[in-house]
C-alpha positions as MATLAB code, in Angstrom:
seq = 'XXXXXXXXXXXXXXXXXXXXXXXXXXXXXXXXXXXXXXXXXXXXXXXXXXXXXXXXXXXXXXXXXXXXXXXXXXXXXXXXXXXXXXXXXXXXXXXXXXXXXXXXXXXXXXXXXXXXXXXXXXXXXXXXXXXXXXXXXXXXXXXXXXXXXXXXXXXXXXXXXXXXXXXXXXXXXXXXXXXXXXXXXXXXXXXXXXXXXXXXXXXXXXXXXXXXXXXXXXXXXXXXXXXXXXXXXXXXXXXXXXXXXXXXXXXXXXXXXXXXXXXXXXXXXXXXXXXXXXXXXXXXXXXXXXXXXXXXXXXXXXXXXXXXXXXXXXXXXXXXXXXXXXXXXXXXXXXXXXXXXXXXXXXXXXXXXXXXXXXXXXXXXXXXXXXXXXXXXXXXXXXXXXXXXXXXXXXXXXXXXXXXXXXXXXXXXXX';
ca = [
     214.065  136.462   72.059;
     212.734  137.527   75.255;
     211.156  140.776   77.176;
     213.581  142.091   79.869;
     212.606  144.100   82.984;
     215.838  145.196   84.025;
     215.659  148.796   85.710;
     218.733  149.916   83.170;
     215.837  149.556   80.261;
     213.610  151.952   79.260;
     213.430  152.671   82.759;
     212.385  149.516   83.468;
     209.272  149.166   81.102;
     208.988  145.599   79.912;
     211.019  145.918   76.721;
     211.628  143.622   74.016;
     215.297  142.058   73.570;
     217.177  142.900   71.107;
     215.407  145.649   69.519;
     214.833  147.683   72.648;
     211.199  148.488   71.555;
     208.644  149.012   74.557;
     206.207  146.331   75.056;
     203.163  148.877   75.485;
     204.539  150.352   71.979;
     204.846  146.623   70.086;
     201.205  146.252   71.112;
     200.080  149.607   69.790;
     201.037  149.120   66.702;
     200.099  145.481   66.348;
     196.554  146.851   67.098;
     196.363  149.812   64.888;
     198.589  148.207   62.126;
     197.419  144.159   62.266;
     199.551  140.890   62.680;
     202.049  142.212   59.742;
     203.554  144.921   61.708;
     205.949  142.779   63.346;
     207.210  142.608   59.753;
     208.405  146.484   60.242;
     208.889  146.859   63.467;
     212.840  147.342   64.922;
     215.736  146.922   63.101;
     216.321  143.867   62.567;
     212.309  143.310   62.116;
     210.644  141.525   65.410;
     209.129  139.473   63.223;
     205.814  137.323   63.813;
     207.625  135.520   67.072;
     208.675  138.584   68.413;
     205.505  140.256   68.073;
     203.511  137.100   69.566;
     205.745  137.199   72.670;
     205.288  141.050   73.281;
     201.663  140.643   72.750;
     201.197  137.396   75.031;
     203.549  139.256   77.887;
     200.896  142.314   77.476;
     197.520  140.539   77.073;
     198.794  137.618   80.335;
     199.617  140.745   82.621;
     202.901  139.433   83.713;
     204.239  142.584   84.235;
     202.258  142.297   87.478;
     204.501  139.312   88.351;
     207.489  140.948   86.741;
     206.635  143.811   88.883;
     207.441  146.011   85.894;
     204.396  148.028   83.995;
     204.723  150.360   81.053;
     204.309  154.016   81.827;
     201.348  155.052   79.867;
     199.287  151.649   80.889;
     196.797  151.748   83.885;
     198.207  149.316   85.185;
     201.356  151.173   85.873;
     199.122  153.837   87.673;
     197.554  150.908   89.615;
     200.591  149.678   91.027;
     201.994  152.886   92.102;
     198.858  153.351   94.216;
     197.992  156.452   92.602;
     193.804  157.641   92.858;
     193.614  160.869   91.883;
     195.068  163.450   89.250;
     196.844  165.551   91.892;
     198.647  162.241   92.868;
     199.685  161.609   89.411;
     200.729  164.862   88.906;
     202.937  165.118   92.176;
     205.294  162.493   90.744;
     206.814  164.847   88.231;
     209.694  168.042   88.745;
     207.431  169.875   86.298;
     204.239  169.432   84.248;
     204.029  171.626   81.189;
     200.643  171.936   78.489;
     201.861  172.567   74.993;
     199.294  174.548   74.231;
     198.951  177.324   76.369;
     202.504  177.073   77.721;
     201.186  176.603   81.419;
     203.512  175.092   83.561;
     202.989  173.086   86.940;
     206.018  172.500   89.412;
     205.039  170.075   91.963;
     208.671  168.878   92.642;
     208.258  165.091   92.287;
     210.973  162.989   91.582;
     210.073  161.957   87.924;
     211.690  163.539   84.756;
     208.789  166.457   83.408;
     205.805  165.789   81.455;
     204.512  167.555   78.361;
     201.301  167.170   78.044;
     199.451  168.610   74.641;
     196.866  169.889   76.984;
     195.417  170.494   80.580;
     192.401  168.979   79.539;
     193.870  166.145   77.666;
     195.587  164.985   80.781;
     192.430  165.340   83.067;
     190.837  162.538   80.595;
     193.951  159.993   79.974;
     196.350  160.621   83.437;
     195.169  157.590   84.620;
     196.376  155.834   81.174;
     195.267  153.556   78.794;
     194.151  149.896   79.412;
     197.123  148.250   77.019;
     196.161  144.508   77.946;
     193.156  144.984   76.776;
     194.289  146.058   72.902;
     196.612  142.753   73.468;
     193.883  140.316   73.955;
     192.214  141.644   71.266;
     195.499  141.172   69.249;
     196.054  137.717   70.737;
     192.631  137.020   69.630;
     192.689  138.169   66.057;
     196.278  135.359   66.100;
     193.583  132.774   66.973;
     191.159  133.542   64.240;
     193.795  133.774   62.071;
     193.924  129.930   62.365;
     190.240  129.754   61.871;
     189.330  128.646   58.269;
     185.568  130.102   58.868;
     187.407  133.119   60.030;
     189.229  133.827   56.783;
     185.897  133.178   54.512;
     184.328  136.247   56.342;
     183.920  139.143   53.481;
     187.378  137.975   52.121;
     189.163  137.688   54.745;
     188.456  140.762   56.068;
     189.844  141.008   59.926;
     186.261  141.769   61.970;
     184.294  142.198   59.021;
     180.355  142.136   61.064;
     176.997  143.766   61.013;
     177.470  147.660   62.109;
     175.181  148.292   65.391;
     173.528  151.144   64.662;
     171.875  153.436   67.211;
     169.360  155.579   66.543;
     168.672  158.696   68.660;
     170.491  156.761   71.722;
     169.389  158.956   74.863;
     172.145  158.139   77.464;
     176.020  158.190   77.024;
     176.389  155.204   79.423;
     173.774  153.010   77.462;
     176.346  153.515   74.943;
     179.195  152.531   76.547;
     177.293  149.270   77.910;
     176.346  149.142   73.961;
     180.312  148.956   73.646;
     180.722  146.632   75.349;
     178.156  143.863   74.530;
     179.680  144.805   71.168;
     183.081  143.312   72.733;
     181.843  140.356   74.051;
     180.563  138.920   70.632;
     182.877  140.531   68.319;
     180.802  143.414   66.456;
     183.562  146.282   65.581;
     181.720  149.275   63.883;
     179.151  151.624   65.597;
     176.962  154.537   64.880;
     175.330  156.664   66.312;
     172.370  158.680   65.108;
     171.619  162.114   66.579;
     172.701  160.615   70.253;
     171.043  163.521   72.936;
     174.593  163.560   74.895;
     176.150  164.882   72.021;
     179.475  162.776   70.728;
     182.272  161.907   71.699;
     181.278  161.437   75.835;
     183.378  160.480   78.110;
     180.913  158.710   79.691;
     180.316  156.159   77.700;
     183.846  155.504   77.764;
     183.599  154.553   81.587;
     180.514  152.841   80.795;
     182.391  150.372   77.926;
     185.040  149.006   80.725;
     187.606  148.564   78.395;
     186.173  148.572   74.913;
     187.303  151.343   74.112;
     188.753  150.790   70.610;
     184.686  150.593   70.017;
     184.082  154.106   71.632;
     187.311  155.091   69.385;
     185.969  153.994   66.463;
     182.416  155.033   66.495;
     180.889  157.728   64.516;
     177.700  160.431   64.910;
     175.183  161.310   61.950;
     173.191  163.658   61.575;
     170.021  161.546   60.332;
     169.394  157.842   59.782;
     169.779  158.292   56.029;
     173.285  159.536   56.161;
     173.751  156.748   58.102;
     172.894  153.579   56.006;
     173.648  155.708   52.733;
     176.558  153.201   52.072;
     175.137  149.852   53.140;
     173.475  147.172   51.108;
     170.996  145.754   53.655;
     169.414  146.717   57.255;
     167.458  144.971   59.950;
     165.261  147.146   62.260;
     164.890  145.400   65.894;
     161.329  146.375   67.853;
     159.135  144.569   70.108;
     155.766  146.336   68.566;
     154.341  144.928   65.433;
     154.752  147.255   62.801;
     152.275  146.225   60.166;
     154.717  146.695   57.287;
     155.249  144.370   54.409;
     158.641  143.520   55.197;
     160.506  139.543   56.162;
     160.129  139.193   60.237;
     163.090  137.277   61.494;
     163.910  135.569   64.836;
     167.151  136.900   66.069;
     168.876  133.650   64.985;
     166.819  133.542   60.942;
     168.687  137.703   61.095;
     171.941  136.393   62.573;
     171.835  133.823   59.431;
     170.556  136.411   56.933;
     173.445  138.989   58.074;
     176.070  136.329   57.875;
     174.838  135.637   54.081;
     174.732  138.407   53.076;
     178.508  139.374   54.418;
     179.697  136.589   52.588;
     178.692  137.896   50.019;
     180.831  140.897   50.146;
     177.749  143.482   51.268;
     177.539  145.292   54.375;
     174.941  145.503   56.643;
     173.596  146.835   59.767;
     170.935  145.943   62.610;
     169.244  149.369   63.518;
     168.357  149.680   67.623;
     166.211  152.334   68.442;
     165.975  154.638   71.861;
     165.857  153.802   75.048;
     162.461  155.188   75.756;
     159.943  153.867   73.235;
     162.457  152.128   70.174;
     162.360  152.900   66.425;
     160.207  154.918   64.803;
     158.142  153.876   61.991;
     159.836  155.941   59.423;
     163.165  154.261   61.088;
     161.565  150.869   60.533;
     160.810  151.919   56.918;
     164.158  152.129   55.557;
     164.834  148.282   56.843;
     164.805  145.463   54.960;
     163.565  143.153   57.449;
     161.978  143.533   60.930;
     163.730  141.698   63.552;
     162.031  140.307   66.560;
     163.408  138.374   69.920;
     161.159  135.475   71.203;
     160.081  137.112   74.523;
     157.975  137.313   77.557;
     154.385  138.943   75.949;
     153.744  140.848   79.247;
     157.450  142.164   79.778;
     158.918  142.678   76.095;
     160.921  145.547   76.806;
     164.801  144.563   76.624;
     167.174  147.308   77.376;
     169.618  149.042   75.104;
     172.518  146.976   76.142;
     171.047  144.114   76.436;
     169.043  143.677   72.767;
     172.969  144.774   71.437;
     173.819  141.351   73.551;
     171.327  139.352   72.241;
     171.686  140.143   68.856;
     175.244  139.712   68.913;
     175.623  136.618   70.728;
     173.361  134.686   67.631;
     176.136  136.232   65.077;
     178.713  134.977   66.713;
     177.272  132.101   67.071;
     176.386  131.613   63.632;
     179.561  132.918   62.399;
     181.293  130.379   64.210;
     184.118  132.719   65.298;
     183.586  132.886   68.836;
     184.960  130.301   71.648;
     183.939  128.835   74.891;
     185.391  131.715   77.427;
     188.074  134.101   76.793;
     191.684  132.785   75.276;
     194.440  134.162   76.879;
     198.135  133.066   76.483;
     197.566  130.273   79.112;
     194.086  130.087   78.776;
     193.053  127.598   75.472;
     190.057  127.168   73.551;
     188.050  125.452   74.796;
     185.373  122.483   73.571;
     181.763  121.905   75.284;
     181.380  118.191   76.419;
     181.322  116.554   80.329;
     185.547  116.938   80.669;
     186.173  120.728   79.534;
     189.472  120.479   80.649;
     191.378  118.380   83.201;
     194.232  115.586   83.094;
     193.970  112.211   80.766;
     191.134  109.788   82.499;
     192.480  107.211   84.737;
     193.370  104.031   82.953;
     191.317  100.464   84.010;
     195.035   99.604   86.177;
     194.567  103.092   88.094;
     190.731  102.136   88.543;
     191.530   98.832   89.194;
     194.128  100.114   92.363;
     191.591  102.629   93.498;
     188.553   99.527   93.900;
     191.067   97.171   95.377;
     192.771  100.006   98.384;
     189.158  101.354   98.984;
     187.435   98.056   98.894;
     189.916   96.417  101.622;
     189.520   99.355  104.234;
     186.130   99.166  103.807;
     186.030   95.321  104.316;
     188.445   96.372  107.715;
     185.816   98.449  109.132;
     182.945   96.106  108.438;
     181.207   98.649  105.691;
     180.685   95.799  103.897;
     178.477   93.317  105.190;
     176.518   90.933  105.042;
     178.862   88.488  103.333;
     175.884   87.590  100.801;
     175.554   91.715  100.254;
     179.260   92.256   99.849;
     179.090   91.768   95.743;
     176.532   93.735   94.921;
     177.994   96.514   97.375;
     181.330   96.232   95.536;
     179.435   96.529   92.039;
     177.800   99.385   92.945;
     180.561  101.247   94.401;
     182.572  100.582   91.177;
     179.692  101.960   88.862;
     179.480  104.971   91.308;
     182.900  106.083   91.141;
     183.726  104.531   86.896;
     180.395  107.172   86.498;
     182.296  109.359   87.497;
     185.282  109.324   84.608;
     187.881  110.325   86.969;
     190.868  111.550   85.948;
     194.704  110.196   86.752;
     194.939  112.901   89.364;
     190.953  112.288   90.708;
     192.273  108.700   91.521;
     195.045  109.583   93.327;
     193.382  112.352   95.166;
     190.642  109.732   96.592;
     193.440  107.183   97.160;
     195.135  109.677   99.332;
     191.447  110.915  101.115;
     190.870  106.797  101.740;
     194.612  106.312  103.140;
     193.678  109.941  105.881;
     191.082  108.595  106.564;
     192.069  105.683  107.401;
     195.095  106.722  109.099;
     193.146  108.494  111.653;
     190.787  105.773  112.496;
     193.558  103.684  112.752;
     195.576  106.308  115.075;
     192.365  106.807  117.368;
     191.793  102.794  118.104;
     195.714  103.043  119.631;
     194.917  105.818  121.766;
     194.342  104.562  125.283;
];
């Protein structure tokens, strides 16, 4: 199976081979539907393996190599050049809104667009981020292989503490909420009486790119509608509140939460506005009081930034997270002093390195006195075994040692 370009296809939209389904529509449903869709998907099914190769095309970009994006991504608007909505819309023979009828005829060369509305198009023209949904996708594959993954709340794919915001003043805090929320892997938000009114399309600039959070998210009323379904709630302030209720360290409530979701119940960590934080009567309906080990003359964190620290101890706890992002070509990977590189030299690789370096060293007198020239040697060798180099680090110093000396060498026969 592969994912063809050709201009013949789908207009040349990478497309998988041989079901003809769209790339940008294989990882649309994967997202919406979960790893299983491939299952369903063309006729015969794509299967797992098709599926993974759509969603690793998608989530690597190489449609930017393949020099082929799906229309609807914005990446396809990026590589057409196109900045603004009347450039979008003057690559069409007609644009028409289903709703009101209105037609636009700015002649372009593309087949016409219906739109459902004029004001629908002024918010999506310049499409939807696709790769994004993909890595996510591509991500969920890798937990899948995650033992500690599949314990979480039976299995349940991004089962995590809600984030719950309560009267959240700004739209963009919100987005920035969004995306912190991202980063560590926390799905569900809510939003309690936010002043901006919801949904806002700017916090969907503000989340750059999570917006299957924005998507997702839903407004109350009050804070009692909003925890009306969950079994337990931690309140985050900086102010001592005086109430008879656990205090945790954002770590103790990262261990509580995970717990507790193992359990089977679901919880939620309440962050108050931006201006002055939860309210008492907020604080009230917690069952603990959650508190961030900070600087006592400067305790104010942000709205974005309290979302991050919070969620970077439950991922941590969980153990679901990794080391960097995970792409197609991009592995996990595992803290320690070699991250990543070749296999370490071998002692016969070492051993060659010593004995070339050591003799043109010895041929331009580095190494003297005579009764020094052991001690030299041994220290060198520490110096660079220190080091752990790898099969390629030897060679690249051989090859610095033999320039170098090349040069020298080519200067003494210059007259």
């Amino acid at each position: 199976m592969t994912i063809v370009t050709e201009a013949a296809v789908n207009g040349g939209e990478p497309t998988h081979s041989p079901s003809g389904l769209r790339v940008i529509d294989i990882v649309r449903i994967a997202y919406a539907e979960g790893l299983v869709a491939g299952d369903a998907m063309g006729i015969p099914p794509i299967g797992r393996e098709g599926l993974s190769e759509a969603v690793n095309f998608c989530a690597d970009r190489a449609c930017d190599r393949a020099g082929a994006h799906c229309q609807g991504c914005r990446l396809a608007v990026d590589a057409a050049g196109i900045k603004t909505l009347d450039a979008f819309l003057g690559q069409f023979s007609a644009v028409t809104a289903a709703d009101t009828g209105l037609t636009l005829a700015p002649a372009g060369s593309l087949p016409a667009l219906t739109v459902p509305s004029l004001d629908h198009l002024a918010k999506s023209w310049s499409g939807e981020e696709v790769f994004y949904l993909a890595r996510r996708v591509h991500r969920r594959m890798v937990k899948e292989a995650n033992p500690r993954a599949k314990q979480m709340a039976g299995g349940v794919e991004g089962e995590g503490p809600i984030v719950l915001l309560v009267r959240p003043q700004m739209a963009d805090n919100i987005g920035m909420v969004a995306r912190a929320m991202a980063n560590f892997g926390l799905e569900e938000l809510r939003l309690v009486e936010p002043r901006d009114g919801w949904p806002n399309e700017k916090a969907r600039a503000a989340a750059s790119g999570a917006n299957y959070v924005i998507d997702q998210a839903t407004a109350y009323p009050d804070l009692k509608q909003a925890v009306g379904d969950l079994h337990w709630v931690c309140a985050t302030t900086a102010r001592q509140r005086h109430m008879d209720k656990p205090l945790l360290s954002p770590a103790q409530a990262a261990a509580e939460l995970l717990r507790r979701i193992e359990d089977g119940q679901r919880c939620a960590i309440l962050f108050g506005p931006e201006r002055q934080g939860l309210e008492n009567d907020d604080v009230a309906l917690a069952d603990a009081v959650v508190m961030a080990p900070v600087n006592p003359r400067f305790a104010s964190l942000n709205l974005a930034q309290a979302v991050l620290l919070l969620g970077y101890e439950w991922l941590k706890t969980a153990q679901l997270g990794t080391l960097g992002r995970v792409t197609p070509k991009e592995v996990e990977m595992q803290a320690g002093p070699r991250p990543k590189g070749g296999p370490l030299a071998t002692k016969d690789e070492l051993i060659g390195l010593f004995d070339h370096l050591e003799g043109e060293l010895d041929d331009a007198g580095f190494l003297k006195p005579p009764e020094k020239r052991a001690s030299m040697v041994r220290n060198i060798r520490t110096l660079i075994q220190r080091m752990e180099p790898s099969e390629q680090e030897v060679r690249t110093l051989r090859g610095i040692v033999a320039a170098l000396t090349y040069a020298h060498k080519r200067r003494d026969r210059q007259p």
